[in-house]
Structure formats: C-alpha cells, structure tokens
N, C-alpha and C positions, 0 to 999 in steps of 0.2 A: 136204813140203807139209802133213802131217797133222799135225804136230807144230808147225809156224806157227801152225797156224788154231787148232789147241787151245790155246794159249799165247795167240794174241791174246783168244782168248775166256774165256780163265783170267782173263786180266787184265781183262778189261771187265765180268766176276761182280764179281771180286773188288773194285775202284775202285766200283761201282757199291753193293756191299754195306758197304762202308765208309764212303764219302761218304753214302750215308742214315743210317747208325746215328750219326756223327758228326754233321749234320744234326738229327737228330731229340733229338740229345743238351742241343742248345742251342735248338730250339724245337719246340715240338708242328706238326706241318703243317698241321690246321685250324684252329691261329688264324695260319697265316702266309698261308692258301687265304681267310681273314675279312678280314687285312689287305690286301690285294695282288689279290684277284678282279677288282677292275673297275679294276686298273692295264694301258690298254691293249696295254704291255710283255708281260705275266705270261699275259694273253688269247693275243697272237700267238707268242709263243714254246709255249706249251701247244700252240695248233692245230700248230705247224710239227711238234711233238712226237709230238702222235696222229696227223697226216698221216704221219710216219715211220711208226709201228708199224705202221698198217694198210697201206703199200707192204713190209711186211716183211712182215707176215700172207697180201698176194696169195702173195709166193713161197712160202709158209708151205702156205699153201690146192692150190698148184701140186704143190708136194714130197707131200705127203697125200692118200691116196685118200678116208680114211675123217673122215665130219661128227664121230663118238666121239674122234677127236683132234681134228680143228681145233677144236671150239667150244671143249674146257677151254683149248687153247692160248690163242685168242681171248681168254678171261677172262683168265689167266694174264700178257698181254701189255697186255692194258686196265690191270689193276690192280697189274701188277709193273714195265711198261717193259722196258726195258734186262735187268735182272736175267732179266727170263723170256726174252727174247728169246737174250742170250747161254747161258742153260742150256739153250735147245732146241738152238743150233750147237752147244755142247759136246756133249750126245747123239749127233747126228747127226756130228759128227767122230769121235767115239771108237767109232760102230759102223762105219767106212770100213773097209777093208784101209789095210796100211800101206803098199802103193804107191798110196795113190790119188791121181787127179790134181783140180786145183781143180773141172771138170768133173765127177766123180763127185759132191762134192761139193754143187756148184749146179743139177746136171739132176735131174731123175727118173729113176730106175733103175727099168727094167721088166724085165720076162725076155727083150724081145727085145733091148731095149738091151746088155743083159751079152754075151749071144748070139752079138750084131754084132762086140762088140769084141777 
C-alpha cells in the first residue's frame, strides 16, 4: 500500500510540476489571470479548485496537532495547489512503516491509537 500511495503521489508532484513549467513556458499566468478573470468558466472552475484544497486542509488541520504546521501548510496549499498538497502525502507516506495500512495513513496516530492496535 505504501509504495501505491507513494507513486501515486510521485506522479501527481511530478505531472503537476511539469504542466506549470511547460504552462508558464508559453504564457506568463498573470496575463492569462488579466485575460480570462472575469470569464465565468475560469471564476467556477477556480472556486471548485480552492473548495478542494481547503476540504484537503480540513484533513490536513485533522492529521496536525500543531497551528506551527498547519498555517505554513495552509499557505503552501493556497499558493502551491496540488504540488503542495501531493508533497505533504509524500512526507506523510514516506514516514509510515512499511506495513502500513491505508488507515494508518488517513487516521490520526495517537499513542493510544498505536497502543490499541
């Protein structure tokens, strides 16, 4: 399982960091943010966008005790998307054991939680 998630999230860095650089190769993004801002289109798809990250950031906010990570996350995820979002899964995949199950993954690990199991 550990090695799924790591891969899928290799892959969604990587597509993500390649499609902006290739992106950004053939037009600056604020004059494509000048041309395209008040095309209704560009509007709704943006909100569906930042409505994802911030239902990522709840889990985000869930997984964290401490406000010293969530807020840089928060920024990181405002201003990165995708790219920040899949480097925070990579992080947290790559410190799992390597029996872990998607559960280790998606819960919060507390000491009593380990404890239990």
């Amino acid at each position: 399982m550990k090695k799924l998630l790591l891969t899928f999230f290799a892959t969604v860095l990587l597509s993500m960091l390649l499609t902006c650089f290739w992106a950004g190769s053939h037009q600056n993004m604020f004059d494509y943010f000048n041309e395209q801002g008040s095309n209704p289109w560009f509007i709704a798809t943006l909100m569906d966008c930042y409505w994802g990250f911030f239902i990522f950031y709840l889990w985000l906010v869930y997984k964290e005790n401490s406000w010293l990570i969530r807020i840089p996350w928060l920024i990181a995820i405002i201003c990165l998307g995708n790219i920040a979002i899949a480097t925070y899964a990579i992080i947290k995949v790559v410190r799992l054991p390597s029996d872990a199950s998607v559960e280790d993954f998606l819960l919060k690990q507390t000491p009593t939680n380990r404890a239990s199991a």
